[in-house]
GUBA-479886 format. One record per residue: residue number from 1; residue in one letter; x, y, z of N, C-alpha, C in turn. Coordinates in Angstrom, 1 decimal. Layout:
# residues N
<atom NUM, A, <X, Y, Z>, <X, Y, Z>, <X, Y, Z>>
...
END
This chain:
# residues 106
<atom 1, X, <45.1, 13.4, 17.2>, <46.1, 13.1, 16.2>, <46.7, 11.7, 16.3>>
<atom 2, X, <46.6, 11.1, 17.5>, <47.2, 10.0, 18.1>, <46.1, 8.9, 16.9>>
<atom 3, X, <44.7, 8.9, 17.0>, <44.1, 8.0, 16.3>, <44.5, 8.2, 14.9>>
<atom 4, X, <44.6, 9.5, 14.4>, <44.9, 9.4, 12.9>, <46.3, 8.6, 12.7>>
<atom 5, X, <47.1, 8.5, 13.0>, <48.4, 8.1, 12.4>, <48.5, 6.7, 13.4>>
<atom 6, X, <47.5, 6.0, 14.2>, <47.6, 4.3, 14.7>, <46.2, 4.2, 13.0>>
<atom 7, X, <45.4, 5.1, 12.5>, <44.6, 4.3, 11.4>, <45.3, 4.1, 10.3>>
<atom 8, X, <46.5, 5.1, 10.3>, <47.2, 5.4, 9.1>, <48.3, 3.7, 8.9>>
<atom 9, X, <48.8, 3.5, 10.4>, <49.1, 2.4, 10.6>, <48.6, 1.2, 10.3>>
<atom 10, X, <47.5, 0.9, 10.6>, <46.3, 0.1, 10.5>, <46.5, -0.5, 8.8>>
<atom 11, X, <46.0, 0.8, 8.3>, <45.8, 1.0, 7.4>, <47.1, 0.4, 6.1>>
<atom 12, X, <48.4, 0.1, 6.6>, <49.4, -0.5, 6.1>, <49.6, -1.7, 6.0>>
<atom 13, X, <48.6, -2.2, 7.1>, <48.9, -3.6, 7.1>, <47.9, -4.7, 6.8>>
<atom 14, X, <46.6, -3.7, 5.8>, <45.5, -4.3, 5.1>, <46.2, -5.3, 3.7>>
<atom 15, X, <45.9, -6.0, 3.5>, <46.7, -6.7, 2.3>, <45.2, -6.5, 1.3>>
<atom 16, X, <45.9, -5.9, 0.1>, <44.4, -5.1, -0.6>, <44.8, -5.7, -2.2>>
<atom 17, X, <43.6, -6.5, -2.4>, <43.5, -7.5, -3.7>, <44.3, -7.2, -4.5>>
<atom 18, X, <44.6, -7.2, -5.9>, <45.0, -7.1, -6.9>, <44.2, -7.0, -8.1>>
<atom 19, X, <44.5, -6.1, -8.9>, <43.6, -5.5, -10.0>, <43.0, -6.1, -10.6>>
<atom 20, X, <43.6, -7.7, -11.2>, <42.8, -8.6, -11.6>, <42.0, -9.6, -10.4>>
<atom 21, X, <42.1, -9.5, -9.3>, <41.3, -10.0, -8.6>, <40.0, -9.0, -8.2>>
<atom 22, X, <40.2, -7.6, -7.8>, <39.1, -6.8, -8.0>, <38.1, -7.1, -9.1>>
<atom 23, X, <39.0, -7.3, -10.2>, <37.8, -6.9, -11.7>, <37.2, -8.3, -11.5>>
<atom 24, X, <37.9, -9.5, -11.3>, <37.2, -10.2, -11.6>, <36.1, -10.7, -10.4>>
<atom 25, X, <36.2, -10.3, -9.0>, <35.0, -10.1, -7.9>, <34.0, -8.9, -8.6>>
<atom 26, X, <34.7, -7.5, -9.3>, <33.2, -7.2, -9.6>, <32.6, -7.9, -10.4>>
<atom 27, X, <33.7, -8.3, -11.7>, <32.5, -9.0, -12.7>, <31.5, -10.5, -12.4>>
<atom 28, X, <31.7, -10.9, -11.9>, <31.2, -12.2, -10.4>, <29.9, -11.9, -9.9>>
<atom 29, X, <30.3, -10.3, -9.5>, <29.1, -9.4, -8.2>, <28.0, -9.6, -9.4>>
<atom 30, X, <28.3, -8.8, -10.7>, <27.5, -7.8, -11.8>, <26.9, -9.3, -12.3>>
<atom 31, X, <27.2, -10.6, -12.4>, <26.8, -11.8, -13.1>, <25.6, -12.3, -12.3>>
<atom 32, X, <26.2, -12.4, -10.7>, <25.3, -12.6, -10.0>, <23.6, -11.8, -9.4>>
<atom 33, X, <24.5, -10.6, -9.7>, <23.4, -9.8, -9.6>, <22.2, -9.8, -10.9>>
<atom 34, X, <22.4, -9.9, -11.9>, <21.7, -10.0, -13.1>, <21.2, -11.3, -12.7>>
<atom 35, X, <21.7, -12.1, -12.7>, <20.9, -14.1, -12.4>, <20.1, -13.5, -11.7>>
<atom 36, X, <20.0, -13.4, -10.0>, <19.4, -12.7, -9.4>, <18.0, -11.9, -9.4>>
<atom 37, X, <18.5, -10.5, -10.3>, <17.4, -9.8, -10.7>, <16.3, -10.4, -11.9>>
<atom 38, X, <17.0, -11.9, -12.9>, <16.4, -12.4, -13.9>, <14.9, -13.6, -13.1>>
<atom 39, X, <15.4, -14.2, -12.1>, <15.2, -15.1, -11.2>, <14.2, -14.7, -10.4>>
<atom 40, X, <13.7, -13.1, -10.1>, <12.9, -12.4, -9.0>, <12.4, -12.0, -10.1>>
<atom 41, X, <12.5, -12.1, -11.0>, <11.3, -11.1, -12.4>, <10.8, -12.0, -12.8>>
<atom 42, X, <11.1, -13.1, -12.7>, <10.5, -14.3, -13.3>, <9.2, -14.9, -12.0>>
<atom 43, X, <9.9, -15.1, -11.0>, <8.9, -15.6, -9.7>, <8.2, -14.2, -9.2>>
<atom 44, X, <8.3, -13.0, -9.5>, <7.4, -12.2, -9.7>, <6.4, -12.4, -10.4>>
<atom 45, X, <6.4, -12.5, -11.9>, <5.4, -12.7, -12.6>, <4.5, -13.8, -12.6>>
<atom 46, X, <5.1, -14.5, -12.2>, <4.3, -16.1, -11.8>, <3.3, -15.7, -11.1>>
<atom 47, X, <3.8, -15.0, -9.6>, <2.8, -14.6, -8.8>, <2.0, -13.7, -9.0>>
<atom 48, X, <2.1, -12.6, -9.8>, <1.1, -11.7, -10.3>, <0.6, -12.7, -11.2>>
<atom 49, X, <0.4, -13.6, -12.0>, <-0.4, -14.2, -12.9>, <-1.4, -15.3, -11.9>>
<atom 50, X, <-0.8, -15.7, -11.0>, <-1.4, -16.6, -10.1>, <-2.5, -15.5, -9.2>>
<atom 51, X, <-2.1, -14.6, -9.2>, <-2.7, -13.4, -7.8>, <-4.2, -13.5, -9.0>>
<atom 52, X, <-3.9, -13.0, -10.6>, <-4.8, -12.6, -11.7>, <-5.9, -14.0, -11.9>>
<atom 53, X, <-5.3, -15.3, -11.3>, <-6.0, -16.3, -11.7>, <-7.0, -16.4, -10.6>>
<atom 54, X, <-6.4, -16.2, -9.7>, <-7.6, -16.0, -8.3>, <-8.5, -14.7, -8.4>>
<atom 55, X, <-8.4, -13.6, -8.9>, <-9.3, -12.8, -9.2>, <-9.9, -13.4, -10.0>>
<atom 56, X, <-10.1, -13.6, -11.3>, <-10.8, -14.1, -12.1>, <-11.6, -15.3, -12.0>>
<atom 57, X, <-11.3, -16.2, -11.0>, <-12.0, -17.4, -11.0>, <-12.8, -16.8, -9.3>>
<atom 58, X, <-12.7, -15.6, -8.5>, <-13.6, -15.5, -7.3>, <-14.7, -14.8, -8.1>>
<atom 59, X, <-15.7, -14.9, -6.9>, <-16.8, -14.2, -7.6>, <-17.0, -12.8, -7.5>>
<atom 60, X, <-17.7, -12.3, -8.5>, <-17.6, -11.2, -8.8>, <-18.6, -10.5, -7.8>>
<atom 61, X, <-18.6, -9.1, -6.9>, <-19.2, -8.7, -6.5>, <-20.3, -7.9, -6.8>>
<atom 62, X, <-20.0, -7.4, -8.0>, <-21.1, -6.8, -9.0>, <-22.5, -7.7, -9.1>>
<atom 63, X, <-22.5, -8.6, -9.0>, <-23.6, -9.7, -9.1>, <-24.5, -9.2, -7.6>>
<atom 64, X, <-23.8, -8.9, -6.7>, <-24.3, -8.8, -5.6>, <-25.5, -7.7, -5.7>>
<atom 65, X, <-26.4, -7.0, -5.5>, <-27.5, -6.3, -5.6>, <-27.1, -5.4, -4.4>>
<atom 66, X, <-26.7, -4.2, -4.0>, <-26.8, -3.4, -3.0>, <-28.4, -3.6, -2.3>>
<atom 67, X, <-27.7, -3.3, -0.8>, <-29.1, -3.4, 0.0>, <-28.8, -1.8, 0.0>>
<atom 68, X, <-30.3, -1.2, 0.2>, <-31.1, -0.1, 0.5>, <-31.4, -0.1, 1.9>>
<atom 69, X, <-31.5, 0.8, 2.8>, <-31.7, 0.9, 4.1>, <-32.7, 1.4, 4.2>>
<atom 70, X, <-33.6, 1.2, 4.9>, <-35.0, 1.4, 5.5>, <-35.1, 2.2, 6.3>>
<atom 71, X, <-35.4, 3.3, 6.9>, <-34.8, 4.3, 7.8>, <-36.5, 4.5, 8.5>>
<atom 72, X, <-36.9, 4.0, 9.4>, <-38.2, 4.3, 10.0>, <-38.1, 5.9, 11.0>>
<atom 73, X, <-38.6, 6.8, 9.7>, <-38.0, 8.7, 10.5>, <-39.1, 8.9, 11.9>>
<atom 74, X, <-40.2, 7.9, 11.9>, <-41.3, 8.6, 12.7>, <-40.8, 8.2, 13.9>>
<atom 75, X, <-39.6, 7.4, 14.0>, <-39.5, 7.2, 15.5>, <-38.3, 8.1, 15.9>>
<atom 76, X, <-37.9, 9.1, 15.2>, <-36.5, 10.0, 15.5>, <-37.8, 11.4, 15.9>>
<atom 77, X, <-37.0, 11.7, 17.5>, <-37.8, 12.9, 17.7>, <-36.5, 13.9, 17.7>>
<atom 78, X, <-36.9, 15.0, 16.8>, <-35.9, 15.9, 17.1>, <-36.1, 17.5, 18.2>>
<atom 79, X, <-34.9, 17.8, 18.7>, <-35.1, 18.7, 19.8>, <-34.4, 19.9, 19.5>>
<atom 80, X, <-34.5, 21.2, 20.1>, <-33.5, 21.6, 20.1>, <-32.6, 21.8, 21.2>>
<atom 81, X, <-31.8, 23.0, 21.2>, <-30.6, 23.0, 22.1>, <-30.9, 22.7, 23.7>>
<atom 82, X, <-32.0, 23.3, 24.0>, <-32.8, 23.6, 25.5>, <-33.8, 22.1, 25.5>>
<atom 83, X, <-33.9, 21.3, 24.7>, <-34.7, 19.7, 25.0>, <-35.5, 20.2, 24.2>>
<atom 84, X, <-36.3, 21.3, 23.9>, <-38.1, 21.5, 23.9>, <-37.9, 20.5, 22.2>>
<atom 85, X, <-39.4, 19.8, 21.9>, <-39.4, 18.9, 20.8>, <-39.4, 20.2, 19.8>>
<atom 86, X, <-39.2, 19.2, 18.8>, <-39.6, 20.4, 17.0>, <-40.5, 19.7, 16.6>>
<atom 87, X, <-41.7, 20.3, 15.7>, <-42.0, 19.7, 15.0>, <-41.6, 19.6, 14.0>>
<atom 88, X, <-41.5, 17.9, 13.2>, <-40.6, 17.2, 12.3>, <-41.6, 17.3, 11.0>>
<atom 89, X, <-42.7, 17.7, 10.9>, <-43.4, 17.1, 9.6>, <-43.1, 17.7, 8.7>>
<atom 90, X, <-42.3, 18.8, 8.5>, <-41.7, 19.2, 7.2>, <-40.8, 19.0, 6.9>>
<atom 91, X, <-40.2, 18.0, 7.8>, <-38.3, 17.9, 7.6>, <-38.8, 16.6, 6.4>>
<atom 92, X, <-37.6, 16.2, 6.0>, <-38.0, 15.4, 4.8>, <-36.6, 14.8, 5.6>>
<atom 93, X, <-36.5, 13.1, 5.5>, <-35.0, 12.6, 5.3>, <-34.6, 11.7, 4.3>>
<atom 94, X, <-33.7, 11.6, 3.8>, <-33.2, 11.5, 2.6>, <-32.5, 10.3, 2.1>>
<atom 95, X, <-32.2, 8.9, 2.4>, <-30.8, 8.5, 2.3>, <-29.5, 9.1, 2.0>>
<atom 96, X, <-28.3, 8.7, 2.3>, <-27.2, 9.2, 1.2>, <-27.8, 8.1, 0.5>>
<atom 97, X, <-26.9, 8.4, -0.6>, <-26.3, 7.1, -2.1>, <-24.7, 7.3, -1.9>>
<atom 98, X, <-24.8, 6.1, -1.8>, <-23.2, 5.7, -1.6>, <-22.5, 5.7, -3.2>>
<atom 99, X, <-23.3, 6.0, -4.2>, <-22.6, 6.0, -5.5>, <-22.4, 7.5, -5.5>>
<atom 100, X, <-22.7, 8.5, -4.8>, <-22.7, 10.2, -5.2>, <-21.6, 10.3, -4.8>>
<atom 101, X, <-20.7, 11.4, -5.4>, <-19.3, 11.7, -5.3>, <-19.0, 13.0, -4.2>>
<atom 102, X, <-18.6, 12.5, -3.3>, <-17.7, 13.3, -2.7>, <-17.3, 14.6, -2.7>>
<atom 103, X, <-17.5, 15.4, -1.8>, <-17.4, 17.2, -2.1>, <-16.2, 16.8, -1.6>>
<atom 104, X, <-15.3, 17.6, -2.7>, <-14.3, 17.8, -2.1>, <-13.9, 19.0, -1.3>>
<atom 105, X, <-12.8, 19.2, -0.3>, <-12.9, 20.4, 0.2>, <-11.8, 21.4, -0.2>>
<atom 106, X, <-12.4, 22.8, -0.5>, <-11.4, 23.5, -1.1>, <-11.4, 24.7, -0.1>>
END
């Protein structure tokens, strides 16, 4: 109880603006803050237009030709659980394609 009534105290001896001083610190805040947010929208867009000018002037990756991988299967011996070999001549191997879409999992 002792802290409540030394804040209460405290609290008397705040000297607290005047109505026209309030209005006119908010209206000040609300000015500033608008400059502000007009100032960061602006050097925003600059930089997204600069970010846009460097994409467009790098080179395009499309141009590039995917490499295909070569996968030599006769030197892969497969086994099973206990070592003994399998025979592989019917297994087929496949590449992926990195352009095929994704199973999704449900």
């Amino acid at each position: 109880m002792k802290f409540l009534k030394d804040s209460y105290k405290e609290l008397e001896k705040v000297t607290w603006p005047t109505k026209n001083h309030a209005v006119s610190i908010t209206i000040l805040t609300v000015v500033f803050t608008t400059i502000a947010t007009g100032f960061l929208t602006v050097v925003d867009g600059g930089f997204k237009e600069f970010y846009n000018y460097l994409i467009d002037i790098s080179p395009k990756s499309q141009s590039v030709a995917p490499v295909q991988p070569q996968i030599d299967a006769s030197a892969i011996k497969l086994t099973d659980q206990d070592g003994n070999e399998i025979d592989s001549s019917a297994i087929q191997i496949n590449p992926v394609s990195t352009d095929a879409p994704k199973a999704s999992a449900e």
